[in-house]
C-alpha positions in Angstrom: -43.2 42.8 15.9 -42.9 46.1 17.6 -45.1 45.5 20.2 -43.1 41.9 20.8 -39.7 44.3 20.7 -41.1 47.1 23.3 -41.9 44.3 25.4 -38.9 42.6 25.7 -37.0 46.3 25.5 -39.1 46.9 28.9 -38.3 43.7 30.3 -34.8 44.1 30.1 -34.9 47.4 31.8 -36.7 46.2 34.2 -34.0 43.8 34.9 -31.2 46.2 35.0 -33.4 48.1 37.2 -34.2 45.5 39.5 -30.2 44.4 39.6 -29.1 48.3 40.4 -31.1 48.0 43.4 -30.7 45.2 44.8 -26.7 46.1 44.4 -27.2 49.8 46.3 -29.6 47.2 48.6 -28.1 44.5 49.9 -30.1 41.8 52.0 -29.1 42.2 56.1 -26.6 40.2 56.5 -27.5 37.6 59.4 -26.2 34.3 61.7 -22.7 33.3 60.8 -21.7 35.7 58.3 -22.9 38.2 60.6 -20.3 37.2 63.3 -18.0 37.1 60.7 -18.2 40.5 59.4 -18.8 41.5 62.9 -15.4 40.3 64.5 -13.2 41.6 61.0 -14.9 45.1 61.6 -14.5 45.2 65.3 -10.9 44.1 64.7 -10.5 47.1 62.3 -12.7 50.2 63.9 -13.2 49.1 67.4 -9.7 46.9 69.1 -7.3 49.4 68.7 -9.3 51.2 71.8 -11.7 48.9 72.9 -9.1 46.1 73.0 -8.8 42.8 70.9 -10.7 40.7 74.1 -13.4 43.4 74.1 -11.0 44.4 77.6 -11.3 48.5 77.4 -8.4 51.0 78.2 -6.8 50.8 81.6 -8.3 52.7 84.1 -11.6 53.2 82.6 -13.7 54.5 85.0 -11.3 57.2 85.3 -10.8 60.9 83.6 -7.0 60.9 82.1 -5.5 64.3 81.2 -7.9 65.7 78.3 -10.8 65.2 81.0 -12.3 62.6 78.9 -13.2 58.9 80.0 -10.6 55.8 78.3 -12.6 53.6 76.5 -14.7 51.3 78.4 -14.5 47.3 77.9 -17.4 45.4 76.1 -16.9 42.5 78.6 -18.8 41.4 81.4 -16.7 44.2 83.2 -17.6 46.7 81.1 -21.8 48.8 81.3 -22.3 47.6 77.5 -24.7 45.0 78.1 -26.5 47.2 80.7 -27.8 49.3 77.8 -30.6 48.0 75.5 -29.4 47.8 71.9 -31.3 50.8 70.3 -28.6 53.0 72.6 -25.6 50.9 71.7 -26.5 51.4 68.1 -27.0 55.1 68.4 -24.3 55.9 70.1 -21.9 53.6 67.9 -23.5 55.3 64.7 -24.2 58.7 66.0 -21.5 59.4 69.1 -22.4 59.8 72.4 -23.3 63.4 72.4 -25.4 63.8 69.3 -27.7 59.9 70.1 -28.0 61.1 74.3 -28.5 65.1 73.4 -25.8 65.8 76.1 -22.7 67.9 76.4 -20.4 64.9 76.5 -16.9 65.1 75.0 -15.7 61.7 73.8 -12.9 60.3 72.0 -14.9 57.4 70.3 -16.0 58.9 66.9 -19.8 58.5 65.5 -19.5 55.6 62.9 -22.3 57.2 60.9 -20.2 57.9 57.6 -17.4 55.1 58.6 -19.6 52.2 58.8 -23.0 50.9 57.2 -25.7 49.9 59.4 -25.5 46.6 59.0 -21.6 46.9 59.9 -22.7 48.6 63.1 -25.1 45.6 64.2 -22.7 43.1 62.7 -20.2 44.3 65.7 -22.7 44.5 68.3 -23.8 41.0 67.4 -19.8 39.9 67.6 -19.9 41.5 71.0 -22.9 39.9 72.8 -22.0 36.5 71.1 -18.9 37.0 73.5 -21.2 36.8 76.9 -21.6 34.4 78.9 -25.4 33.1 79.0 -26.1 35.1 81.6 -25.0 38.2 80.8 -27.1 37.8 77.3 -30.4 36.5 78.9 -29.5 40.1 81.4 -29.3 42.6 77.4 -32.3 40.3 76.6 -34.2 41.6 79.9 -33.3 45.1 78.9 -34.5 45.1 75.5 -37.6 44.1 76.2 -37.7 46.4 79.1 -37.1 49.2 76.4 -39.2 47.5 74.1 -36.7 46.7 71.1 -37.9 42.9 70.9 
């Protein structure tokens, strides 16, 4: 009887144990939902700058008064897709300066305690699904250039 009660007592911790992780683990999230969750948090962290058609601040190519760059569109206008997504991913979680190792002053915050990972790849995913064909097959060319796929 105690040996039937000490396994069943470890079984069920077991179980609690196995649910507490997979709570503080989620799996990635992926197709759909991912563009989902991708296009609420760009809407939320990324618009109000970036603009709600992915459009960038006026005059982007352009220092304004602070000496700073406006934030650059994430359309086919834009240099986003020329960068492979490793980079777009550490500069969205780590900012510009810290991810590159340069002196660069920007006024696009690191994401690193704002959003999670997954978050992070959820919006670049939202992003590129806004390309046209081209543009994508173009990233695609990069990645593997810089060996992310």
């Amino acid at each position: 009887m105690r040996k039937s009660f000490a396994i069943l007592a470890s079984a069920s911790v077991l179980a609690l144990m196995a649910t507490a992780a997979a709570a503080q683990n989620p799996p990635p999230i992926s197709g759909q939902q991912e563009l989902s969750v991708g296009a609420r948090v760009y809407a939320k962290s990324c618009a109000s700058c970036h603009g709600a058609n992915l459009e960038g601040q006026p005059n982007w190519r352009q220092r304004n008064e602070n000496g700073r760059l406006p934030a650059p569109p994430h359309n086919v206008r834009g240099h986003t897709w020329h960068h492979d997504d490793e980079t777009l991913f550490g500069i969205t979680k780590l900012g510009t300066a810290e991810f590159t190792g340069l002196d660069i002053e920007s006024d696009m915050p690191a994401f690193k305690d704002i959003l999670s990972d997954d978050d992070i790849r959820a919006v670049l995913t939202y992003i590129k699904s806004r390309w046209s064909d081209r543009i994508r097959q173009r990233q695609d060319s990069i990645n593997r250039r810089a060996g992310n796929r």
